[in-house]
N, C-alpha and C positions, 0 to 999 in steps of 0.2 A: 590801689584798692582792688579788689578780685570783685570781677562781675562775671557776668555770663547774659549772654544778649543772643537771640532768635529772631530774626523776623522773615516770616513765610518762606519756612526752610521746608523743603522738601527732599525724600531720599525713596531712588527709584532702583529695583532691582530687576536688571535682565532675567531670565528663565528661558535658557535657552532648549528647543526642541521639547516644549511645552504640550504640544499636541500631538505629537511623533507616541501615542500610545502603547505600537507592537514593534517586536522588534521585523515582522516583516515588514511593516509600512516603512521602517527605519531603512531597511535595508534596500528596498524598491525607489525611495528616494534618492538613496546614493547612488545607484545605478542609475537613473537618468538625470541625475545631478542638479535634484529639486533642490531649492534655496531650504532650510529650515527652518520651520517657524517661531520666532522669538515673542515672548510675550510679557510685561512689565510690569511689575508688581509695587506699588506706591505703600512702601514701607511707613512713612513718615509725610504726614500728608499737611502742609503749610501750617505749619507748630510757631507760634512766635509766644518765647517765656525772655521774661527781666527778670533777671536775680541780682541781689548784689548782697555787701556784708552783710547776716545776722539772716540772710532766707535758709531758711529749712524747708527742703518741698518734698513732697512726696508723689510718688506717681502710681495711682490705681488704674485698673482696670483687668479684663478678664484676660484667660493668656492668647497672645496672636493679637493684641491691641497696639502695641510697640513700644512699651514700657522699656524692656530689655534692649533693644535697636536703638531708643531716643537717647538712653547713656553710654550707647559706643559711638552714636553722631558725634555728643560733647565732649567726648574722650579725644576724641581724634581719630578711632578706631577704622571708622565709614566718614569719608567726603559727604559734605551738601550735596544733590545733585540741582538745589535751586534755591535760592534766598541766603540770607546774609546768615553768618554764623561767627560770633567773636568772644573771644574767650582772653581774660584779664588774672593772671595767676595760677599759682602754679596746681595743678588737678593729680591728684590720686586714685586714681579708680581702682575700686576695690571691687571689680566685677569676675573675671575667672584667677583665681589665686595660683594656678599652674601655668599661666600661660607664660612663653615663654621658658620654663621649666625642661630640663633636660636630664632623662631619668638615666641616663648612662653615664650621666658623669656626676660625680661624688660631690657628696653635700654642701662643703665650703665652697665647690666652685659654682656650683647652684647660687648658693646666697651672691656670691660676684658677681657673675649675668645677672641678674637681675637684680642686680642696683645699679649697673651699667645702663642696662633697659629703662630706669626711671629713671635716669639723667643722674646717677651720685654716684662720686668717687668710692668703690668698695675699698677701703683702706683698713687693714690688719683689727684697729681699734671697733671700727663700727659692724666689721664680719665676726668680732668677737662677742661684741655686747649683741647682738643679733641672736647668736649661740646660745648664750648664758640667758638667754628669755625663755628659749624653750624648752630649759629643763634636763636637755637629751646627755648624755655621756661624749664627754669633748672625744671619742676616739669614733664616733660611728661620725665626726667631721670630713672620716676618710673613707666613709665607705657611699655606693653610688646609692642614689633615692628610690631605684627599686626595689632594693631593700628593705628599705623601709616600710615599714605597716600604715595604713590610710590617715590610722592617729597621727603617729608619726613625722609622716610627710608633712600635715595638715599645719601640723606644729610649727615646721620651717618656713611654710609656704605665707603663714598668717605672721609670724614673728619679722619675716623679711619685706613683707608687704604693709604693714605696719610699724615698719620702724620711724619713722618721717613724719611730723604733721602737715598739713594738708592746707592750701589758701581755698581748695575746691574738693569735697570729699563725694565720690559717687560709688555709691551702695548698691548692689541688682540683691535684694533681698537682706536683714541681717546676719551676717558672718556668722553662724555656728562652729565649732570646732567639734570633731570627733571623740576628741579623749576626752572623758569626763572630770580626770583629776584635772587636766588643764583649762576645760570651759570657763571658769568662774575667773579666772586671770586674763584670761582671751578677753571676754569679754566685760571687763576693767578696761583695760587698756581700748579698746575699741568704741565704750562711752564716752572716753577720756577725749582719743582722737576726732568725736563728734564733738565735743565741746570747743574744742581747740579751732576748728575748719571755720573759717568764715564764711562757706557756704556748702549748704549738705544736699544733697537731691539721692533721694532713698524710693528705689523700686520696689512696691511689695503689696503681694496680695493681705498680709492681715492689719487689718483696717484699724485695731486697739493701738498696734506699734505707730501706725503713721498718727493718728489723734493725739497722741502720745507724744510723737519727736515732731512733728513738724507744726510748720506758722502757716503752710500753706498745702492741698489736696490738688493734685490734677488729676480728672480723670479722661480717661487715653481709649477710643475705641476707633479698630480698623487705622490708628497712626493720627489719628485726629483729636483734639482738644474739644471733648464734648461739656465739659464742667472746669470750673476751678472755685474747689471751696474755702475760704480763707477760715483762718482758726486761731486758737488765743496761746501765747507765749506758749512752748513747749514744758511741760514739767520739769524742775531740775533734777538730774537722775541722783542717785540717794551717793554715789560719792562725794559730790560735788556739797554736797548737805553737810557731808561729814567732815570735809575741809572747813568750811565755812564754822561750823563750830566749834572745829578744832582753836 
């Protein structure tokens, strides 16, 4: 069964030559071959969250809180640098949709690496039904992704990124798509993959979406768990409606 377990995890980030201001002081140091000053920035300051099947959380706060930082911890993204961190199924993080992404090489093999990078065999059948989600003309499969237009890309990057459901679903904001013919399918298929996740933790500043999707509110200042507001069943989003009466 998929959990996610913290207990007073902390993640601290070097800064090196922090106080090295000009580039004279910079350079009068290495001439007499001063140590330079490192300084440590406490990203993620002893977080401890239980989640398991059926939590939907949401993570508020202002930006520079560590919203975005606390779902590359859980990702795998950034090491703990202290406290327990365990993680039970399989996580999809839906946080930078390019990464990874290689714009000089053509768009089938794009979709390849990166289902390599999520741990799936890219096999002929699932780089195809990949393709046929995003609408695009099977011949630009051969041309490279800087070609392509921000729509475009958007299309492959979210169609390939979403192909899979999720035992762990992490959101850094909800997914928009650029093209507006294909917004309203995007984002189907991406309610759908919320519905499906046995557990969802969604970063984001507007406070109606998270009321909205989630069972549970944290809010996040300077990396710190200053509130956690709990809240009543999520609404069923209007597909799911339409199933059900179907």
């Amino acid at each position: 069964m998929a959990s996610i377990t913290l207990r007073d995890v902390c993640l601290d980030y070097p800064l090196y030559g922090a106080y090295d201001h000009s580039i004279k002081r910079r350079l009068l140091g290495r001439l007499i071959n001063e140590p330079s000053e490192t300084r440590i920035i406490r990203a993620i300051d002893h977080v401890s969250i239980e989640a398991v099947a059926g939590a939907r959380i949401g993570l508020a706060g202002p930006n520079g809180s560590g919203k975005s930082t606390l779902l590359r911890l859980i990702a795998g993204v950034y090491p703990p640098s202290s406290g327990e961190l365990a993680i039970k199924g399989e996580i999809v993080p839906l946080i930078g949709l390019n990464a990874g992404a290689n714009l000089d090489f053509v768009a089938a093999d794009n979709i390849r690496l990166l289902l390599r990078i999520s741990g799936r065999k890219p096999t002929q059948p699932i780089v195809d039904e990949i393709w046929a989600f995003t609408e695009l003309d099977e011949r630009m499969q051969r041309l490279p992704l800087r070609m392509f237009s921000s729509g475009m890309l958007m299309r492959v990057l979210f169609a390939t990124a979403t192909a899979f459901p999720a035992d762990i679903l992490l959101l850094d904001e909800w997914l928009s798509v650029v093209d507006e013919k294909f917004s309203a399918k995007a984002e189907q298929r991406l309610r759908k993959l919320v519905s499906q996740a046995a557990i969802v933790i969604i970063a984001s500043h507007d406070q109606a979406l998270l009321q909205r999707t989630c069972t549970s509110v944290i809010n996040l200042d300077h990396g710190r768990i200053v509130r956690t507001v709990r809240l009543d069943e999520p609404a069923i989003p209007p597909f799911e409606l339409e199933e059900r009466r179907a």
